[in-house]
C-alpha positions in Angstrom: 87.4 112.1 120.4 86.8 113.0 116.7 88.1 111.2 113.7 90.1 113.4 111.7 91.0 113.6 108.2 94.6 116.0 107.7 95.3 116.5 104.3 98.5 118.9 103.2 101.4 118.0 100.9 104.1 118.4 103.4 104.8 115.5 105.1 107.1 117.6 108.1 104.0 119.7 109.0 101.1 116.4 108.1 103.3 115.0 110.9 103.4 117.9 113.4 99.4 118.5 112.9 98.8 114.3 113.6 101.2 114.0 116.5 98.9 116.9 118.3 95.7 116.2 117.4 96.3 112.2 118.0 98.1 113.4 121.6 97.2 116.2 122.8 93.5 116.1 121.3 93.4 112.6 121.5 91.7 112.3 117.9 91.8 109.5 115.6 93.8 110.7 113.0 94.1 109.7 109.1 96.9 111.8 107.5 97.0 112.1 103.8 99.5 114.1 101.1 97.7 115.1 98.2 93.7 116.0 97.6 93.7 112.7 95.8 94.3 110.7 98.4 91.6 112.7 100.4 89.0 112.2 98.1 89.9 108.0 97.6 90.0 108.0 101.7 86.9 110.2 102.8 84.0 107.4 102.6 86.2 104.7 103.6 86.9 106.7 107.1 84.1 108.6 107.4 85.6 111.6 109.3 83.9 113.8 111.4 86.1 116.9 110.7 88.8 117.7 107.5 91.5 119.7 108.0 92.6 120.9 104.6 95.7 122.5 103.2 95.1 125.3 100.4 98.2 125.0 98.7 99.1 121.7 97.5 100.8 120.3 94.5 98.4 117.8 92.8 95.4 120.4 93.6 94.7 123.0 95.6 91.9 123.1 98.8 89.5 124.7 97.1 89.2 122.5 94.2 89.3 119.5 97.0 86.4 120.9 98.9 84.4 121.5 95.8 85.2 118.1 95.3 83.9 116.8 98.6 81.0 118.6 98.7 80.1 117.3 95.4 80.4 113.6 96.6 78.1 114.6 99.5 80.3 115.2 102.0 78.3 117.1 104.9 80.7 117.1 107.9 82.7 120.3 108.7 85.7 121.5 106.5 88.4 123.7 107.9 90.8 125.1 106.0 94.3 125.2 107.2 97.1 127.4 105.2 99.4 129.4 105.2 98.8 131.4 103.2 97.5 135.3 104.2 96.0 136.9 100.7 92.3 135.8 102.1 91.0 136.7 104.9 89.1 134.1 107.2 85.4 135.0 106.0 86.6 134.3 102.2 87.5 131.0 103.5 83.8 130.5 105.2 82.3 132.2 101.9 83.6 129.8 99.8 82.2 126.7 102.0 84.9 126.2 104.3 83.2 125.8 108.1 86.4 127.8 109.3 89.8 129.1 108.3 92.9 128.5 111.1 96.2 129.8 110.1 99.2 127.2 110.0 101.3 130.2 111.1 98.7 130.1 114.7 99.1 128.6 117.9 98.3 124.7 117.4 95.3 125.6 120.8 93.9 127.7 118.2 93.5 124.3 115.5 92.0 122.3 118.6 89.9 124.3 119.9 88.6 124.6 116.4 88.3 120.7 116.1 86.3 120.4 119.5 83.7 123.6 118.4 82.7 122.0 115.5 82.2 118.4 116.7 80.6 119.4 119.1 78.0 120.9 117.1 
C-alpha cells in the first residue's frame, strides 16, 4: 500500500482516480484540486507517489513539479493528462518519473503506482 497524492482540477475524474486506487489498489489516497493545494499538502502527507494533472486552472503540472522539486521533493512524479501534443519521454525529460494517459486503461495507472514504489 502506497500513499498517494492525486492532484487534477476536475473533481468527476479526482473522484474516479481515488475510488480505484483507494479500492482496487488499496492506496491511501489524498485528493487535491488545484497545484496549490498540492504544494500546502505535500510535507504534511508525505506521499510516496504524485499523480499530477498537466492541465489545470490555477497552474499547470509542470510548473507544480518544478515547484516540488524545488521544495525537495524526491519521491516519484507521474504525470497524468490528457492531453496528446507530448509524447511520454518529453514528460520523463522534463522530470516527470512517468507519463500515463487519462484517456488509458485505469490497470495501466496501477501498475504504474506499484513499479515505482516498489523501487
Amino acid at each position: 500500500m502506497a500513499r498517494i497524492l492525486l492532484v487534477d482540477d476536475v473533481y468527476t475524474a479526482r473522484s474516479m482516480f481515488e475510488r480505484v486506487l483507494r479500492h482496487v489498489g488499496r492506496h491511501e489516497v489524498l485528493s487535491v484540486g488545484s497545484g496549490a493545494e498540492a504544494l500546502a499538502k505535500v510535507r504534511e502527507f508525505a506521499p510516496d507517489v504524485i499523480i499530477l494533472d498537466i492541465s489545470m486552472a490555477d497552474r499547470d503540472g509542470l510548473m507544480v513539479l518544478r515547484d516540488l522539486r524545488a521544495m525537495g521533493v524526491t519521491c516519484p512524479i507521474i504525470a497524468h493528462t490528457a492531453r496528446t501534443e507530448k509524447t511520454p519521454g518529453e514528460f520523463v525529460a522534463q522530470g516527470f518519473d512517468a507519463y500515463v494517459p487519462k484517456t488509458g486503461n485505469l490497470t495501466n495507472l496501477l501498475s504504474t503506482v506499484r513499479d515505482l514504489v516498489g523501487r
